[in-house]
Each structure stands twice: as C-alpha cells, then as structure tokens.
SESERO-688150 format. One record per atom (N, C-alpha, C, O): chain; x, y, z; residue number from 1. Coordinates in nm, 3 decimals. Layout:
<recs>
cadena	east	north	up	num
A	X	Y	Z	NUM;
...
</recs>
This chain:
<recs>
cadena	east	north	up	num
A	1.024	-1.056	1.677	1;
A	1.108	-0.950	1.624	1;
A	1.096	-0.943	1.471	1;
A	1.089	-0.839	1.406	1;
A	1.096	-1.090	1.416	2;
A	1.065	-1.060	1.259	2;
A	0.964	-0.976	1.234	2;
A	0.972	-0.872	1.168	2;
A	0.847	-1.031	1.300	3;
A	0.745	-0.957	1.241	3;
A	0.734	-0.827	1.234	3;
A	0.676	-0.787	1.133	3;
A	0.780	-0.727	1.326	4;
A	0.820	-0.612	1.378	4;
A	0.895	-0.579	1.238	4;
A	0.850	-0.526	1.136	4;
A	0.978	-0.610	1.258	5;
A	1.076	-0.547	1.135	5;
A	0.990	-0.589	0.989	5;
A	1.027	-0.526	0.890	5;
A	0.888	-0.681	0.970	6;
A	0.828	-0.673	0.880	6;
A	0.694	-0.562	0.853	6;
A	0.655	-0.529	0.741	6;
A	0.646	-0.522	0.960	7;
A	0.548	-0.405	1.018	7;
A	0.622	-0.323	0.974	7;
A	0.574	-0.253	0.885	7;
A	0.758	-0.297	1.013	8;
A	0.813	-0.184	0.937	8;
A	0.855	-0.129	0.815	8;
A	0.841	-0.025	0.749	8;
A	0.924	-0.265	0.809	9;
A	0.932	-0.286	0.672	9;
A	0.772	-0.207	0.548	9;
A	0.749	-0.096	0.499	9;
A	0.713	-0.323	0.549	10;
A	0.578	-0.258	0.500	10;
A	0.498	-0.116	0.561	10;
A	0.410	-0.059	0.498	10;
A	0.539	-0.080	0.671	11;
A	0.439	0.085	0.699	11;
A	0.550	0.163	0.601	11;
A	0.515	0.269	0.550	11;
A	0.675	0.114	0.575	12;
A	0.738	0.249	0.492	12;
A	0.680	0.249	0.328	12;
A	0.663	0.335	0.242	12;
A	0.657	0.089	0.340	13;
A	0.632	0.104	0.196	13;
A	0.479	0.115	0.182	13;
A	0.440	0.043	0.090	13;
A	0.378	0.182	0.244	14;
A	0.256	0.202	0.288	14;
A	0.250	0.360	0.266	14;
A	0.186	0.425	0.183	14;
A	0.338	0.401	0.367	15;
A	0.378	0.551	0.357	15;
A	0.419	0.616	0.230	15;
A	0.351	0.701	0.173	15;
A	0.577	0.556	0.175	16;
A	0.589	0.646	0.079	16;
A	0.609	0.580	-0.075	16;
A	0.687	0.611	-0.166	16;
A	0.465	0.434	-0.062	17;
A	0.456	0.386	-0.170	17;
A	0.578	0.316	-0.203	17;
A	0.553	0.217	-0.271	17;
A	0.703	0.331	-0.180	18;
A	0.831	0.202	-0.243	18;
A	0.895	0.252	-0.148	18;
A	0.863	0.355	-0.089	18;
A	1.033	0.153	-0.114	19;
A	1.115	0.178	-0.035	19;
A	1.209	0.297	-0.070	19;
A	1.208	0.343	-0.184	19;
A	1.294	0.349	0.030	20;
A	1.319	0.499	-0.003	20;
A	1.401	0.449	-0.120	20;
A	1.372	0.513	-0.221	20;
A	1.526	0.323	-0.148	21;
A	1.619	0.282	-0.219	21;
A	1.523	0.277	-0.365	21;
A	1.598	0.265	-0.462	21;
A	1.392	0.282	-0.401	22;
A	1.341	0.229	-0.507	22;
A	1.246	0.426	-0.510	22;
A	1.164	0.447	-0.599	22;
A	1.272	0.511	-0.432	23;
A	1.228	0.641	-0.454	23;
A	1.320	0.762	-0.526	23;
A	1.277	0.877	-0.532	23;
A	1.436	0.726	-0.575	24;
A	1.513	0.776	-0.584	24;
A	1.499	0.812	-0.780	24;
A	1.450	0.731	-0.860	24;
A	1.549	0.936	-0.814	25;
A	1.439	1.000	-0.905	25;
A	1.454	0.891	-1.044	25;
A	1.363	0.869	-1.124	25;
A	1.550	0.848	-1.048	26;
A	1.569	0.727	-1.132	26;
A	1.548	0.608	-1.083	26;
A	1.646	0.560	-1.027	26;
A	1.422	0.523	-1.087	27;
A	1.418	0.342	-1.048	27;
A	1.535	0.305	-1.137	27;
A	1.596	0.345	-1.237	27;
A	1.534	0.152	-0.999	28;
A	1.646	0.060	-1.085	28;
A	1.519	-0.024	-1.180	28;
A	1.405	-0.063	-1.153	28;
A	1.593	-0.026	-1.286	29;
A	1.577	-0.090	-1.426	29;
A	1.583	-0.248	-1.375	29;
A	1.675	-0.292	-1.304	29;
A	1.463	-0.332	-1.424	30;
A	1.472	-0.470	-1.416	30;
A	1.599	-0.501	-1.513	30;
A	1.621	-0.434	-1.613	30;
A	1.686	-0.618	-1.470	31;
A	1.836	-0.702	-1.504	31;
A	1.818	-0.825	-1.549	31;
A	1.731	-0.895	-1.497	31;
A	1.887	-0.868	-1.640	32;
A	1.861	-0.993	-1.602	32;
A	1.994	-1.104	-1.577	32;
A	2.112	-1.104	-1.612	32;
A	1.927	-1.175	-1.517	33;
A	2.003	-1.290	-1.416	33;
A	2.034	-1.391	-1.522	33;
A	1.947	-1.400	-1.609	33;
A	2.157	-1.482	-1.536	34;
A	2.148	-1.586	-1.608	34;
A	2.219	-1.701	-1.484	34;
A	2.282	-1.649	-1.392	34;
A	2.209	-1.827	-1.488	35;
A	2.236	-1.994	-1.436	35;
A	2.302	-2.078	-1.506	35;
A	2.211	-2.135	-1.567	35;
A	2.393	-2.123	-1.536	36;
A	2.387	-2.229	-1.594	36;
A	2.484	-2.350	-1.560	36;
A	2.572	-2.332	-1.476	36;
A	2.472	-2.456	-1.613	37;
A	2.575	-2.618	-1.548	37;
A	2.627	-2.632	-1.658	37;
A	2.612	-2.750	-1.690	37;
A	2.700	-2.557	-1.767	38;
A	2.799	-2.588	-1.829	38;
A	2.750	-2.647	-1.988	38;
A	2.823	-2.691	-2.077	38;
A	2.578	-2.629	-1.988	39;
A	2.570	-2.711	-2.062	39;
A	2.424	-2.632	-2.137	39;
A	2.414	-2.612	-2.258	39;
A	2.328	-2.598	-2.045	40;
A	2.242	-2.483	-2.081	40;
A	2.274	-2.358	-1.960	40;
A	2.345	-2.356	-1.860	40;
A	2.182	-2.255	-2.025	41;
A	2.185	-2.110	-1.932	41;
A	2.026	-2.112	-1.955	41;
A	1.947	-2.144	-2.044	41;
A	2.022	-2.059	-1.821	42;
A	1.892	-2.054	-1.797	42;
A	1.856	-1.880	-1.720	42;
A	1.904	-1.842	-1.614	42;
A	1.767	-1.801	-1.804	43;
A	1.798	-1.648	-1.775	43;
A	1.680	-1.595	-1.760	43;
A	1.591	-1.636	-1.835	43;
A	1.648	-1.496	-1.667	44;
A	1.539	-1.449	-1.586	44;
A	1.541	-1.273	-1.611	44;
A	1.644	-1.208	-1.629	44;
A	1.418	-1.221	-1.608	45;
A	1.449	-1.097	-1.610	45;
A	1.435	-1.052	-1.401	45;
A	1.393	-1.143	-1.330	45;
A	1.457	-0.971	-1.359	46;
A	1.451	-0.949	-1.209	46;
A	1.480	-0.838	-1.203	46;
A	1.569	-0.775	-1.260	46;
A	1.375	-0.797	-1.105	47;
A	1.358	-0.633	-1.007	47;
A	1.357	-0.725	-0.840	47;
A	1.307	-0.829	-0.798	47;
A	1.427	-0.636	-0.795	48;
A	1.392	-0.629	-0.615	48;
A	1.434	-0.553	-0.553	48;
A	1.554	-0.526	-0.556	48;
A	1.344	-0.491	-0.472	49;
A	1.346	-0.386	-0.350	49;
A	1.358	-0.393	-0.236	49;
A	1.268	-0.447	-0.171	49;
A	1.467	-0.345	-0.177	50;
A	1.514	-0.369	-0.074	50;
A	1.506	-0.227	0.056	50;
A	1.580	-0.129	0.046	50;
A	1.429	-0.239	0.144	51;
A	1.473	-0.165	0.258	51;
A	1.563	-0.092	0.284	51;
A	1.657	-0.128	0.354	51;
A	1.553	0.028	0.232	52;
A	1.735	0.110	0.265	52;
A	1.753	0.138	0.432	52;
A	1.856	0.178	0.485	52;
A	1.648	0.112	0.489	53;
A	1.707	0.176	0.656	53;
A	1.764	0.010	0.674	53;
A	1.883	0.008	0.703	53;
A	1.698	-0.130	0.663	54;
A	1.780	-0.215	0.722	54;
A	1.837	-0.312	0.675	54;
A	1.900	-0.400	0.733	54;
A	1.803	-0.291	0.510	55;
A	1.856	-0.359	0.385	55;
A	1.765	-0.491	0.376	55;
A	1.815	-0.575	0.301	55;
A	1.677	-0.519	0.417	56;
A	1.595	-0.664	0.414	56;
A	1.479	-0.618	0.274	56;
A	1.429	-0.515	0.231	56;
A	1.478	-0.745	0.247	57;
A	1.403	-0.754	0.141	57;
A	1.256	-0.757	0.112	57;
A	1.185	-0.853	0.143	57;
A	1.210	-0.640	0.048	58;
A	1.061	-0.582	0.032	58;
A	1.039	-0.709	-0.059	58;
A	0.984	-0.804	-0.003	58;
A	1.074	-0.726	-0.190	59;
A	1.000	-0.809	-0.312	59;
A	1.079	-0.849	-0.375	59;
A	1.190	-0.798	-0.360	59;
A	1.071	-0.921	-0.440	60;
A	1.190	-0.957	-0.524	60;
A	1.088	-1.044	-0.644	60;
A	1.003	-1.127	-0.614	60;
A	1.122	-1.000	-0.788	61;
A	1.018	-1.088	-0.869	61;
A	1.148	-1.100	-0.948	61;
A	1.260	-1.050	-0.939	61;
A	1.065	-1.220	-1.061	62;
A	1.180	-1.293	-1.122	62;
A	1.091	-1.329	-1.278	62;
A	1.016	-1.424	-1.253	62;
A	1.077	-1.291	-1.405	63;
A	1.012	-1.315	-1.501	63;
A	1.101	-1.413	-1.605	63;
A	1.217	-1.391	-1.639	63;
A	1.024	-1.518	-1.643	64;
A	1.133	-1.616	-1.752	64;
A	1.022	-1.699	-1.834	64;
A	0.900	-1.688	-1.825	64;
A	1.089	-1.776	-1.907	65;
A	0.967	-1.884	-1.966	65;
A	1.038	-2.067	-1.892	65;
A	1.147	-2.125	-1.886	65;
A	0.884	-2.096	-1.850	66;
A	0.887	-2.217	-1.815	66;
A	0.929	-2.300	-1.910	66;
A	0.951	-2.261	-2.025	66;
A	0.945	-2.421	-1.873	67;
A	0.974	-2.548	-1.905	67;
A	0.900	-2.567	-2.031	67;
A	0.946	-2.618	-2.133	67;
A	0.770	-2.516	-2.014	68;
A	0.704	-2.506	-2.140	68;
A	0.677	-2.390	-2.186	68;
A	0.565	-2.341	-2.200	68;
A	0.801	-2.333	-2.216	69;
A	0.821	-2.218	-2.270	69;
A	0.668	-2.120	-2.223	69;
A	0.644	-2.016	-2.284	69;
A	0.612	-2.149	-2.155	70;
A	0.527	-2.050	-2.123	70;
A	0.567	-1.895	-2.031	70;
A	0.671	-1.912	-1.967	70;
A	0.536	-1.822	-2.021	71;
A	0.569	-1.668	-1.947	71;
A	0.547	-1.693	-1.803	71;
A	0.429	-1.702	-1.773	71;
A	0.638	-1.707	-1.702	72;
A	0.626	-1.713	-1.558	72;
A	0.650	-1.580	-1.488	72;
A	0.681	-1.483	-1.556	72;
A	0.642	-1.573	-1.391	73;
A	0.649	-1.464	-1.323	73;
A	0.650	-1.538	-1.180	73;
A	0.553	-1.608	-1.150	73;
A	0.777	-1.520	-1.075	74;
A	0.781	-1.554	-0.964	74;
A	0.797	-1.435	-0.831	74;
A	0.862	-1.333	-0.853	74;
A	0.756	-1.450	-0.743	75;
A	0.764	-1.356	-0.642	75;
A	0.776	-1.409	-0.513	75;
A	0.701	-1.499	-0.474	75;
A	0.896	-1.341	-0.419	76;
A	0.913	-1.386	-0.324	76;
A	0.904	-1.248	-0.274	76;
A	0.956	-1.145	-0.318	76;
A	0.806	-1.273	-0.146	77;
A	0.776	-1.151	-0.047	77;
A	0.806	-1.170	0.075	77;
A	0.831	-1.291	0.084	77;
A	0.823	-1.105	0.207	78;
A	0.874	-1.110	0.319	78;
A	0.743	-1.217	0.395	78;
A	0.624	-1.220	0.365	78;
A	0.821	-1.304	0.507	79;
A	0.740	-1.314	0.602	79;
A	0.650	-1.283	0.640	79;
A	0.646	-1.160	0.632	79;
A	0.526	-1.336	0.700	80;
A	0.447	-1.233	0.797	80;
A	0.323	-1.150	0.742	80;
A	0.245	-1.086	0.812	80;
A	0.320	-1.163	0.593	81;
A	0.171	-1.147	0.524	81;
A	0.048	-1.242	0.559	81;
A	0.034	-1.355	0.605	81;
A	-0.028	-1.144	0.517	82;
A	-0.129	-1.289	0.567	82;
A	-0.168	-1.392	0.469	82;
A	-0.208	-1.347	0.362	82;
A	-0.166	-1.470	0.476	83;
A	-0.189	-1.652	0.387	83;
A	-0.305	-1.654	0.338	83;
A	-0.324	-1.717	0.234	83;
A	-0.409	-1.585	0.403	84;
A	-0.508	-1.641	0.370	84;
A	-0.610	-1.518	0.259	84;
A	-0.705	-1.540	0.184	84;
A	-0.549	-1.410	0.288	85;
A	-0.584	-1.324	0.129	85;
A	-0.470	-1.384	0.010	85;
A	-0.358	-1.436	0.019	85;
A	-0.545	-1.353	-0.085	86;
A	-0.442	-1.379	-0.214	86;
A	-0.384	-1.270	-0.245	86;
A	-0.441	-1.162	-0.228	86;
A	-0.256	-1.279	-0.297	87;
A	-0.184	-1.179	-0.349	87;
A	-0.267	-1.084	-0.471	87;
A	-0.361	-1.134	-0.533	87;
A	-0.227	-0.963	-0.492	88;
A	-0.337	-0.901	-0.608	88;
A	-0.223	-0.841	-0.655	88;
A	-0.149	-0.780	-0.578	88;
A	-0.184	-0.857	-0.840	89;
A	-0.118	-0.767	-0.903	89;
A	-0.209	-0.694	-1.022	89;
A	-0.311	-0.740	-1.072	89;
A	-0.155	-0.590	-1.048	90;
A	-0.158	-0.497	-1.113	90;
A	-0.145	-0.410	-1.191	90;
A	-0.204	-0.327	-1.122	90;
A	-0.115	-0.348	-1.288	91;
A	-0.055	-0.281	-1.409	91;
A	-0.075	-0.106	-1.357	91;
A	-0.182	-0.083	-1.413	91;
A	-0.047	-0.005	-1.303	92;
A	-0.102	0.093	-1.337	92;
A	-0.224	0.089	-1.261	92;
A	-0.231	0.059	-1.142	92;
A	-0.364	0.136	-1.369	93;
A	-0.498	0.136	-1.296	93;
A	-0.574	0.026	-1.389	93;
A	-0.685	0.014	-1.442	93;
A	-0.442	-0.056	-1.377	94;
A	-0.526	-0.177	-1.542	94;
A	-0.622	-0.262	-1.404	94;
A	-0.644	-0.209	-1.295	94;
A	-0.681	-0.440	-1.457	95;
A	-0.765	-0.436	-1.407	95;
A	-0.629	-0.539	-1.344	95;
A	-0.515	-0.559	-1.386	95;
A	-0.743	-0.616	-1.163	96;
A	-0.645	-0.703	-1.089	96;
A	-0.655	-0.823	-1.074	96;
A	-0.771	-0.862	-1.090	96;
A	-0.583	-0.902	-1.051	97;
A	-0.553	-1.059	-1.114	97;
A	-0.518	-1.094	-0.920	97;
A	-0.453	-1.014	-0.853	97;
A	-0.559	-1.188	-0.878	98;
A	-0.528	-1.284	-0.758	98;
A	-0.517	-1.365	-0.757	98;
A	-0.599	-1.441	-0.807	98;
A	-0.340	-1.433	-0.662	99;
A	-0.288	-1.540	-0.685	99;
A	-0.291	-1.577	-0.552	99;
A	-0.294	-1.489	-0.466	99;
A	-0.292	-1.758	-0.506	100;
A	-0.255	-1.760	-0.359	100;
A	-0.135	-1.807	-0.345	100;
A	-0.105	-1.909	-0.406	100;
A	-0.015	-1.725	-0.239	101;
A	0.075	-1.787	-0.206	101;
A	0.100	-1.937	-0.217	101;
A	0.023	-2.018	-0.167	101;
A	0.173	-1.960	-0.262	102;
A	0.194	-2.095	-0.247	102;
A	0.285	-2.178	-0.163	102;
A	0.260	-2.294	-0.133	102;
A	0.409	-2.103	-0.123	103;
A	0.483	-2.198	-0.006	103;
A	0.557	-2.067	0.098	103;
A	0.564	-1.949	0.063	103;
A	0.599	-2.110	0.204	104;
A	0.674	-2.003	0.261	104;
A	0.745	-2.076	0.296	104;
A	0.720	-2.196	0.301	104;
A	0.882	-2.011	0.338	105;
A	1.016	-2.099	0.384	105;
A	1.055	-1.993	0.487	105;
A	0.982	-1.906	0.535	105;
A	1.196	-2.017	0.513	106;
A	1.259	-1.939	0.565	106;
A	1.292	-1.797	0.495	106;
A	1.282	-1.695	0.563	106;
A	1.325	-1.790	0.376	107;
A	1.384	-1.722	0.278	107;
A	1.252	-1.608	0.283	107;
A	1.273	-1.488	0.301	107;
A	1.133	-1.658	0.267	108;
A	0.975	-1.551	0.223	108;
A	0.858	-1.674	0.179	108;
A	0.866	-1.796	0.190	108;
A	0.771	-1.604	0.135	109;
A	0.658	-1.675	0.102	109;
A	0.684	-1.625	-0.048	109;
A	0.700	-1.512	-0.096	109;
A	0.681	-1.785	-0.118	110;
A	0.684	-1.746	-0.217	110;
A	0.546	-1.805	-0.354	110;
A	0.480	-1.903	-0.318	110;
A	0.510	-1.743	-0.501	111;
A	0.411	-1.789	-0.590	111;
A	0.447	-1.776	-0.678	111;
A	0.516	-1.675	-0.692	111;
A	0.433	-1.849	-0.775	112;
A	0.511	-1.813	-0.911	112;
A	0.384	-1.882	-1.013	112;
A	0.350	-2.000	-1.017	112;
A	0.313	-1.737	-1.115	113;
A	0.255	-1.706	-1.211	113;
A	0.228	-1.751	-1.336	113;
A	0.310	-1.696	-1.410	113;
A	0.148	-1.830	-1.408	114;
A	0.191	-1.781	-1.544	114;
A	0.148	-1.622	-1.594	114;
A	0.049	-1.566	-1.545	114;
A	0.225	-1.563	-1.685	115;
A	0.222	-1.424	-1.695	115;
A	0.122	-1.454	-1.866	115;
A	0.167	-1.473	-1.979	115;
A	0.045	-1.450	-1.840	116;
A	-0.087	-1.411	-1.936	116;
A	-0.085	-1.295	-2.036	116;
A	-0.072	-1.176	-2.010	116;
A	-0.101	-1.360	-2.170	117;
A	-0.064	-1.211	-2.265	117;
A	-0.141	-1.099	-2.241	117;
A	-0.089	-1.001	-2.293	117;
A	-0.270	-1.066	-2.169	118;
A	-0.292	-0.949	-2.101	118;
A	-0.178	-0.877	-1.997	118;
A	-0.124	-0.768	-2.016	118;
A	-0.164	-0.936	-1.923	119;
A	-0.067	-0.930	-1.768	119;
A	0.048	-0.910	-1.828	119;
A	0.083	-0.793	-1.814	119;
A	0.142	-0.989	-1.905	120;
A	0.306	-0.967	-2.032	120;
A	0.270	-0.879	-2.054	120;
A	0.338	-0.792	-1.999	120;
A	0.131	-0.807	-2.155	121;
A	0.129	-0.699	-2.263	121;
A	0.111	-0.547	-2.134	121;
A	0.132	-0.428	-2.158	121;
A	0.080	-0.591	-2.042	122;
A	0.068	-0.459	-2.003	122;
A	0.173	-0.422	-1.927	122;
A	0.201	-0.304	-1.903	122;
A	0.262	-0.561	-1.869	123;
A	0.438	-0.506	-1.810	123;
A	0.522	-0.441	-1.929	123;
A	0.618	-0.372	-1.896	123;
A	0.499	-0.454	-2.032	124;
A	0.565	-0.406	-2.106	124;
A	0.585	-0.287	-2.119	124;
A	0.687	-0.218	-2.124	124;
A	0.411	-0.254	-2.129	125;
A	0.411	-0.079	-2.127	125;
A	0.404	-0.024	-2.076	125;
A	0.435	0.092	-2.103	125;
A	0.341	-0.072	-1.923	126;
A	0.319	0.020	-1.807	126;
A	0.416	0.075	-1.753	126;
A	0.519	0.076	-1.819	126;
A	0.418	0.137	-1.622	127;
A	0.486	0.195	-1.546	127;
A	0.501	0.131	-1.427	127;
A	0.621	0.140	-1.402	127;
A	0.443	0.070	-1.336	128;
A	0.373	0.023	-1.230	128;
A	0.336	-0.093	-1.207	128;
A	0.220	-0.110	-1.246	128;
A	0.392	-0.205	-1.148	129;
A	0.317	-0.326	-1.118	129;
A	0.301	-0.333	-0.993	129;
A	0.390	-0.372	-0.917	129;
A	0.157	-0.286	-0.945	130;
A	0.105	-0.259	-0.825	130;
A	0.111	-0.417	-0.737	130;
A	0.027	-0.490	-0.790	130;
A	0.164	-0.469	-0.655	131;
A	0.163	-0.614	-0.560	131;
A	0.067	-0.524	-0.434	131;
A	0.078	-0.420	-0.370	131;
A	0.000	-0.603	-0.444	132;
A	-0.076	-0.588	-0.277	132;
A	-0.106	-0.695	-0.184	132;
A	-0.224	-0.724	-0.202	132;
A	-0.079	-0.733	-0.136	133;
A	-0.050	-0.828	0.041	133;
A	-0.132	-0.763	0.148	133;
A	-0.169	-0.647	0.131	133;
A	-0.160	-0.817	0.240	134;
A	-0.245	-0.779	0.322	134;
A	-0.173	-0.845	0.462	134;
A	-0.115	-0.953	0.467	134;
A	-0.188	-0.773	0.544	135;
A	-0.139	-0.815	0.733	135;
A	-0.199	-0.887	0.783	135;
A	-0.280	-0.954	0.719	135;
A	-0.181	-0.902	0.923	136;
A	-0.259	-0.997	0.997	136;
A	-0.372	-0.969	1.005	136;
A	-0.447	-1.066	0.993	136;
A	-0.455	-0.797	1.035	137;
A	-0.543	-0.743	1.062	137;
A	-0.602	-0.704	0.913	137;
A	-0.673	-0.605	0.898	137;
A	-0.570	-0.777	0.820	138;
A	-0.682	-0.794	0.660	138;
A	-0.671	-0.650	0.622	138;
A	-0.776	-0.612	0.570	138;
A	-0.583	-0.558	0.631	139;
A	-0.522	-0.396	0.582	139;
A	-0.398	-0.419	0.458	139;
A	-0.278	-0.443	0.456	139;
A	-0.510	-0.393	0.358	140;
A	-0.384	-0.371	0.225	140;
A	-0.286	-0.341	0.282	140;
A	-0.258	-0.313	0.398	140;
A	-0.211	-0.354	0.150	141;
A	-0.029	-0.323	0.126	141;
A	0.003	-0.380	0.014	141;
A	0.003	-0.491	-0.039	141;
A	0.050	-0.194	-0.023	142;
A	0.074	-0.203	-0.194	142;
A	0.174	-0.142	-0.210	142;
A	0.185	-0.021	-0.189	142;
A	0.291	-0.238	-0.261	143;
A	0.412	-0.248	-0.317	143;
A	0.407	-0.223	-0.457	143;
A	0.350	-0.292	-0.541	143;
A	0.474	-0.113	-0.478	144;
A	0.498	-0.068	-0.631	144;
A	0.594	-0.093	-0.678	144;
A	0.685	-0.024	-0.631	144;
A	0.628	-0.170	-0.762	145;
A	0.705	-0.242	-0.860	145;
A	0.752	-0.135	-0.978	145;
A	0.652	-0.109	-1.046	145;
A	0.864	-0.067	-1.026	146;
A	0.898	0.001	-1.112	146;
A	0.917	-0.105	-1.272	146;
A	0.990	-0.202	-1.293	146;
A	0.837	-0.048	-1.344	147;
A	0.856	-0.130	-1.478	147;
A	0.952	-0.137	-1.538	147;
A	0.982	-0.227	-1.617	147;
A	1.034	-0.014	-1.498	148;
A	1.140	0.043	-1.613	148;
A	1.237	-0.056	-1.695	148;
A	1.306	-0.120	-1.616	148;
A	1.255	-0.078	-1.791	149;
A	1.314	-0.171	-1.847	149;
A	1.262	-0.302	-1.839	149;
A	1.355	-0.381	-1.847	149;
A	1.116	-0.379	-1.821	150;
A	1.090	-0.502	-1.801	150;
A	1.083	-0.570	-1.944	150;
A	1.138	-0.673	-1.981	150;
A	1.008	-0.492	-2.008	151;
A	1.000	-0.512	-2.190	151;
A	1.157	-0.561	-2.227	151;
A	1.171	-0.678	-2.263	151;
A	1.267	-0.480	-2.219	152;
A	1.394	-0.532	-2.251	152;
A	1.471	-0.668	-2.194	152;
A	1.512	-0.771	-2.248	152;
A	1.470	-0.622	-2.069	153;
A	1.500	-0.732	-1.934	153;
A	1.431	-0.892	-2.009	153;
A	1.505	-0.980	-2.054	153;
A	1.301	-0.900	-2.007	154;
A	1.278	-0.989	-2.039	154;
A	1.304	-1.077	-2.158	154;
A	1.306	-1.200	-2.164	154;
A	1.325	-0.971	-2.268	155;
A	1.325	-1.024	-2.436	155;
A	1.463	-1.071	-2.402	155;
A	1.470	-1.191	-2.430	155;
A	1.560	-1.032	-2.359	156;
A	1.675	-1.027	-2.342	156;
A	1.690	-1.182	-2.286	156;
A	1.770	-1.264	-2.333	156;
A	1.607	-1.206	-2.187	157;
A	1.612	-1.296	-2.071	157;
A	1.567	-1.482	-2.128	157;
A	1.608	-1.596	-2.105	157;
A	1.464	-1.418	-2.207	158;
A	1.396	-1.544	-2.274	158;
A	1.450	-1.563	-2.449	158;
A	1.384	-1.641	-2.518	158;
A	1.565	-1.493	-2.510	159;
A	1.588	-1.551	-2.642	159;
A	1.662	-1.670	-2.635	159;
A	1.690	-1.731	-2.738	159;
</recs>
C-alpha cells in the first residue's frame, strides 16, 4: 500500500511538475527552523512539499552549515525510490550534480550534501531546484523545488 500511495504520490508530481499545494500562484518561501538545549541554537533554512490530496510528504530539504561550518544541504524523500540510481539536483537548466542516498528509515530515505559554492551560488539565484529520483522501473522523477526566498532563509539561518 505504501508504495501505491508513493506511485501516486510521484505520478502527480510527474504530471503537474509540484504538488498541487506547491502550484499555487505564490510558492511557499523557504523558513527557517531553529533547535536549541538552552545553551546553543542551531538553525536551518527549509522548504517541503507536501501532497495536498493525502498530505504525505513529497521532499522535504533542510540547508545549514555543518559542524565545520561548511554549507550542507539535507533531503529526505519518500519511500520506494529506487537505491540504486543516485539522486540528481539541479538549478534551473544549470548543469547536474549526483548524490547516493545514503540511509532510509521509516521516516524516508534520506542524503545530506555538502552545498558547493557553484550549487549555494546558483540556489541563490535561481528559481528551481530540479530533484530527480527514479522508480523501480529506472523512469525519472523530477521534483521541483521552489527557490523563493532560499538566499534569505539561509543567511538568516547560518549567522
């Protein structure tokens, strides 16, 4: 049944390119998230798209600086992709970068990036961060990521 609802999940976002909740004439603007134990805060910029017919979760990315202050970029995607293509992101019609999943849980399969001052410089300005995943049967699937606000979200996220 998961998988099913993940087939569906992804033919909508196949069909009309983002979920209908992320088609709407204004995208939601990446936010950012803050953590903390009282002692540091620890703050992320984040976009995620969610399924408006059954509310389950298309993508969810998460941008911050590591431990060593380096530029991360994490992504958790649904179940049920296939493992054995690598993930491919994207800018627009910039050029494409492939990562391999690295763990899946219950929650999604998740990989987390360093974000490369090519890859940073072009979330900034683009429009579009194209994710593509592939099925069981090795058939793209490309999840469009709205930029809007990632440039802010993030500066915001990492001072």
């Amino acid at each position: 049944m998961a998988l099913k609802s993940l087939v569906l999940i992804l033919a909508t976002v196949v069909a009309f390119g983002l979920p209908a909740q992320a088609q709407e004439a204004t995208p939601a603007a990446w936010r950012v998230e803050c953590t903390g134990d009282g002692k540091t805060l620890e703050c992320r910029a984040v976009q995620q798209l969610v399924a408006q017919e059954n509310k389950q979760l298309v993508i969810q990315l998460a941008a911050r600086l590591g431990p060593d202050k380096t530029p991360m970029l994490g992504l958790q995607l649904p179940l049920g992709i296939n493992l054995a293509e690598p993930i491919q992101l994207k800018v627009d019609a910039g050029k494409e970068e492939r990562f391999p999943v690295q763990t899946c849980t219950t929650a999604g399969c998740l990989l987390s990036i360093p974000l490369k001052d090519p890859m940073l410089a072009a979330m900034r300005t683009g429009t579009t961060l194209k994710v593509i995943v592939f099925d069981a049967n090795k058939r793209a699937i490309t999840i469009d990521v709205p930029l809007l606000g990632f440039g802010l979200a993030f500066d915001k996220a990492t001072k």
